[in-house]
C-alpha positions in Angstrom: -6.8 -3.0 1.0 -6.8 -0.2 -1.3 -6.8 3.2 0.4 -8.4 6.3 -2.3 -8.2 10.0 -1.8 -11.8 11.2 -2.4 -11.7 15.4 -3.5 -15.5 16.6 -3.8 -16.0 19.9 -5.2 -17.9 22.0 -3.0 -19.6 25.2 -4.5 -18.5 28.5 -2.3 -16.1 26.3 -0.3 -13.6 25.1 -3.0 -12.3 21.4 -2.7 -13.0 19.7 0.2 -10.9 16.4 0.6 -12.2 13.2 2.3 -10.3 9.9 2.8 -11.8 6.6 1.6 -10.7 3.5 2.9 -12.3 0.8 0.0 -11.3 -3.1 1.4 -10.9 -5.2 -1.8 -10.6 -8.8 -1.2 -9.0 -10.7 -3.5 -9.2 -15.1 -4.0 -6.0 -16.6 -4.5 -6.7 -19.2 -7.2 -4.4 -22.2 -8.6 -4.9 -23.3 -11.9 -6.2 -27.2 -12.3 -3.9 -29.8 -12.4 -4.9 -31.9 -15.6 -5.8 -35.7 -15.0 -3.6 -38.3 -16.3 -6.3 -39.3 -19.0 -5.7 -35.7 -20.3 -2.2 -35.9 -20.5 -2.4 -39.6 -21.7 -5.0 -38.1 -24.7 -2.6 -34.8 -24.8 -0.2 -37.6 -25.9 -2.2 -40.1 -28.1 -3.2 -37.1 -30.4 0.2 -35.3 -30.7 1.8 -38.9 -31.8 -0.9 -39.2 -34.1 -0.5 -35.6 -35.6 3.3 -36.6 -35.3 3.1 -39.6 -37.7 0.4 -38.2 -39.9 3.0 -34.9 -40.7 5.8 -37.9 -41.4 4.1 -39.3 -43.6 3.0 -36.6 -45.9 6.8 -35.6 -46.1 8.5 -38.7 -46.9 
């Protein structure tokens, strides 16, 4: 929860503080877990990267 001070400027009586109270509510998320066809893909395409650099340098 998030507490605020409020101050509202009065005319003849100066500042006049009030207190707040502001609930914030926040959702706790997790980031995905890829599937293994991802990682499997991830994989197929870095080795091909991998052997296309190799063999432009030698």
């Amino acid at each position: 929860s998030l507490v605020s001070d409020v101050f509202l400027l009065n005319g003849t009586q100066g500042f006049h503080g009030e207190t707040t109270t502001l609930l914030e509510l926040r959702a706790s998320t997790t980031l995905p877990v890829p599937e293994p066809d991802t990682w499997a893909l991830m994989a197929l395409g870095l080795g091909w990267l991998g052997s296309r650099l190799k063999r432009e340098r030698g």
